[in-house]
Phi, psi and omega in degrees: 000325196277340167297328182270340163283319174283005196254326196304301212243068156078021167133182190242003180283289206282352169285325170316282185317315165263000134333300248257326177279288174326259220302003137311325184253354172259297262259306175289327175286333169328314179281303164340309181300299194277275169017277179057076211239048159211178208244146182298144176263183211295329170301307177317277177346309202279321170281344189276356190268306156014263181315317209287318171325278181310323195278317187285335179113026176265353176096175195272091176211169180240058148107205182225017172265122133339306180303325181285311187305323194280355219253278147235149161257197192294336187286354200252014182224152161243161216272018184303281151007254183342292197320317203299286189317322190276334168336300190290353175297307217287343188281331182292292155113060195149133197306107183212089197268023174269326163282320216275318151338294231268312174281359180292329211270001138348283202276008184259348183285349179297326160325322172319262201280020185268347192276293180348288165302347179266305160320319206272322159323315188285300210226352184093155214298343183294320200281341183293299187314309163301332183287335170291341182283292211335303180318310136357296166228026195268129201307312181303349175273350187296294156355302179254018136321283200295353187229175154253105184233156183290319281240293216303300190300328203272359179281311188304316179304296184319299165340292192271359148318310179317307179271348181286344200264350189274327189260334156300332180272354160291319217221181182243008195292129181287005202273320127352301198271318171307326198276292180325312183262014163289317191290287172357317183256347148295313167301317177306326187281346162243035182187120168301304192293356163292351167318321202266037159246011164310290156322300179328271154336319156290313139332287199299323182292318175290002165262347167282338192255330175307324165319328179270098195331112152092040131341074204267167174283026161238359174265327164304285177302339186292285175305349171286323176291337186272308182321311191277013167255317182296307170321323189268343172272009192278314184253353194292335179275353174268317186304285204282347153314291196278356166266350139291314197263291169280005171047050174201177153262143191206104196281335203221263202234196165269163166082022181286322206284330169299308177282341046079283205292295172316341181277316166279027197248060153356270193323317183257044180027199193294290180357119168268338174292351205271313202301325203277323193291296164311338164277321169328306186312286200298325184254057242256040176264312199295310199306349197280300173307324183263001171069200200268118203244121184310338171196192189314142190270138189287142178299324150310317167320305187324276161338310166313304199292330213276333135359260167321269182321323165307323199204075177343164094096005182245162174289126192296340185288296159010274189277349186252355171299293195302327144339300164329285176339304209249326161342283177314300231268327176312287179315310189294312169269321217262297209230084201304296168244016149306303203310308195303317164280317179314306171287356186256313177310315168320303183279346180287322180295302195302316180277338217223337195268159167276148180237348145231187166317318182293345190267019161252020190265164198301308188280354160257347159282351176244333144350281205291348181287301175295330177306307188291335148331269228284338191286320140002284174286337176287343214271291190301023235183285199271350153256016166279320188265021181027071182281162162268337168311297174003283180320282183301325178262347159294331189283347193271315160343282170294326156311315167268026156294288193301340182256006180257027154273320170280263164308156162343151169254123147202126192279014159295307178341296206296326178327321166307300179282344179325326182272349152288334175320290192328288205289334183279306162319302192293349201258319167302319150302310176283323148337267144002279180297340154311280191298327199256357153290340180268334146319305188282011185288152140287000000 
C-alpha cells in the first residue's frame, strides 16, 4: 500500500515533499479557519444568516431583518455553501461557525495534492510539486478561509473534477464517468456559472474519446451522456424546489439578470467597484428612492430602482435580463468598439487583478502575475500536445474567461480556477527550465 502511494505521487522524495506542503497549507488554513482574523465581507455574512435560517427551520432565507433582505436575497446565492455549513450545525447541534470554518478549511486543503496530481499527470512530478505551493499558500483563499466563501472547498471540487474527468475519458468505467459528473454538479452548486461546463465538458469528452481509433458513437455517447446525467441529478432537487417556491425556472440561483445588466454597463468602465457611483451620477433619482440607508447603497439596490422604473410590477431579475439584453445588443450596433475594449479591459482585470488587500503588496502581486505567465505557457505547451488534461482545463478557462466578459469582472472569480492556473504553471516552469538547460550544454 505504502508503495503504490509513493509510486502515485513520484517516489518516496517527492511524496515526502508534498507531505511537507500539504501540511503548510492545512496548517494555515487551519489557523485562518479558528483565528478568523478578518472581518466577513458581505457575501460571507449572507451565507452564514443563510445556513443558520436552514439549521433553525426557517428555510433558504437570511432571516426576518429587512434590511438583509433589502441587500440581495437568499435565491440570489446557491445554495451549495448554506447546506454544507448548516450540515455542519445540525452534526453540532448548534449554530457554530468556528467548526463550520474549521471543515471548509479540511476539505479546501484536499486542493493541495489533488492540484499536485494534475500537475503531475500535465509535466511530471517537479511540475506537480510546483503547482502544490501556490495552493498552498496563495493568501486570498487563506483569507477567505477565515470566512464562509464559497473560493477555498470550491478549489478542491474543480481539482478533483478535473482528474476524475481526465480519467473516466481513459477508461470506459461508469464508475468514473459517474464521479466526474457528479463533482461537475457540485461545483455548480457552489458557482452558479459553472453550470456551463456541464454542456461544455461533454463536448470535450466526446472529442477526446472520438480521437481514439475504433470508437463507436455509442461508446462515446453512452458514457458521456450518464456523465452530464449525473451533474444534472446533483442540482435537479434545487431545481425543482425553485420552480415551487418561485413559480419559474431558475435551475441554480437568481440574480443572473442583475450581473447581466451590470456587466454590460459600458459608461463605468471594467471595475465593477466604479458602476454604482456611476449609475448615481447618470441617475441621481434612485438615491432620492431609496432614502435614508443604515449603511452604503449597494450596486443591487441601484439596478433594482432602475428596474422598477422600466418595467412596473415585473420581477427585477427579469426585467433586468431583458434590460441586460437589450444593453448588449445597443452597444454592440451603436458603439462597437467602446464594447470590445470595455470586455477586454474586463477580462484583462478578472485575470490579472486583486482580490484582496494583501495581493497588493508588490510581492505577492508579482507572485500572482508570474503565476498567470507561466500558466499562459503551460496552457499552449499542453494543447500544442493535445493533453487531455489540457483539454479540460481550456475549457474550465474559457468558461470562466466568458463569464467575467458577459458579467461583471471580478477576480475573486478566478480564484475557483487556481489549481488549473497552478497545475498549467508547473508544466510551464519545468517546461522553461528544460529549454535553458538545454541551452546551457556546450
Amino acid at each position: 500500500m505504502v508503495e503504490r502511494l509513493q509510486s502515485a505521487f513520484g517516489g518516496s522524495r517527492a511524496a515526502l515533499a508534498l507531505a511537507v506542503v500539504f501540511a503548510i497549507g492545512l496548517g494555515l488554513r487551519l489557523d485562518y479557519a479558528i483565528r478568523a482574523p478578518h472581518e466577513p465581507v458581505d457575501d460571507s455574512r449572507a451565507y452564514a444568516r443563510i445556513a443558520a435560517s436552514l439549521h433553525e427551520g426557517d428555510g433558504f432565507t437570511q432571516g426576518d431583518d429587512p434590511r438583509h433582505r433589502a441587500l440581495q436575497p437568499a435565491t440570489n446565492y446557491t445554495p451549495g455553501l448554506p447546506l454544507l455549513v448548516a450540515g455542519v450545525y445540525e452534526l453540532r447541534g448548534e449554530v457554530d461557525r468556528a467548526a463550520a470554518r474549521t471543515v471548509l478549511a479540511i476539505l479546501s486543503a484536499l486542493a493541495i495534492p489533488l492540484t499536485f496530481l494534475l500537475g503531475k499527470r500535465l509535466g511530471g512530478t517537479a511540475a506537480g510539486l510546483l503547482a502544490a505551493v501556490p495552493i498552498a499558500i496563495y493568501p486570498a483563499l487563506l483569507d477567505y478561509t477565515g470566512m464562509l466563501m464559497t473560493e477555498p472547498v470550491g478549489t478542491a471540487v474543480l481539482a478533483g473534477l478535473l482528474l476524475a474527468f481526465v480519467r473516466a475519458c481513459e477508461a470506459s468505467s461508469p464508475g468514473r464517468w459517474a464521479l466526474a459528473g457528479v463533482l461537475q454538479g457540485a461545483l455548480a452548486m457552489l458557482r452558479p456559472e459553472c453550470l456551463l461546463l456541464v454542456p461544455l465538458l461533454a463536448l470535450a469528452a466526446a472529442w477526446l474519446r472520438s480521437r481514439r481509433a475504433g470508437r463507436s458513437w455509442r461508446a462515446t455517447a453512452v458514457p458521456v451522456a450518464l456523465m452530464a446525467g449525473c451533474a444534472c441529478l446533483v442540482i435537479l432537487p434545487w431545481t425543482v424546489r425553485n420552480l415551487v417556491v418561485l413559480d419559474r425556472l431558475v435551475p441554480l440561483s437568481t440574480g443572473g439578470g442583475q450581473l447581466l445588466y451590470q456587466g454590460g454597463y459600458v459608461p463605468a468602465g471594467p471595475d465593477s467597484e466604479d458602476i454604482t457611483p456611476t449609475l448615481l451620477e447618470e441617475h441621481p433619482w434612485i438615491r432620492r428612492e431609496l432614502g435614508p440607508l443604515p449603511g452604503p447603497i449597494y450596486r443591487g439596490q441601484v439596478v433594482e430602482e432602475l428596474a422598477a422604473r422600466e418595467y412596473p410590477g415585473e420581477d427585477p431579475d427579469v426585467a433586468l435580463r431583458r434590460m441586460g439584453r437589450d444593453q448588449y445588443f445597443d452597444n454592440l450596433t451603436e458603439q462597437p468598439l467602446d464594447l470590445a475594449a470595455f470586455v477586454a479591459g474586463k477580462v484583462w482585470l478578472a485575470w490579472t487583478g486583486t482580490v484582496r488587500t494583501v495581493m497588493e503588496r508588490p510581492v505577492w502581486k508579482a507572485f500572482h502575475l508570474s503565476l498567470m505567465a507561466f500558466a499562459l505557457i503551460g496552457l499552449v505547451l499542453g494543447l500544442r500536445r493535445r493533453s487531455p488534461e489540457a483539454v479540460a482545463i481550456a475549457v474550465v478557462v474559457a468558461t470562466a474567461t466568458l463569464s467575467q466578459a458577459v458579467f461583471i469582472a471580478s477576480p475573486r472569480r478566478v480564484l475557483l480556477v487556481l489549481p488549473a492556473a497552478s497545475a498549467l504553471g508547473g508544466l510551464g516552469v519545468t517546461w522553461l527550465a528544460a529549454r535553458a538547460r538545454e541551452a546551457a550544454r556546450p
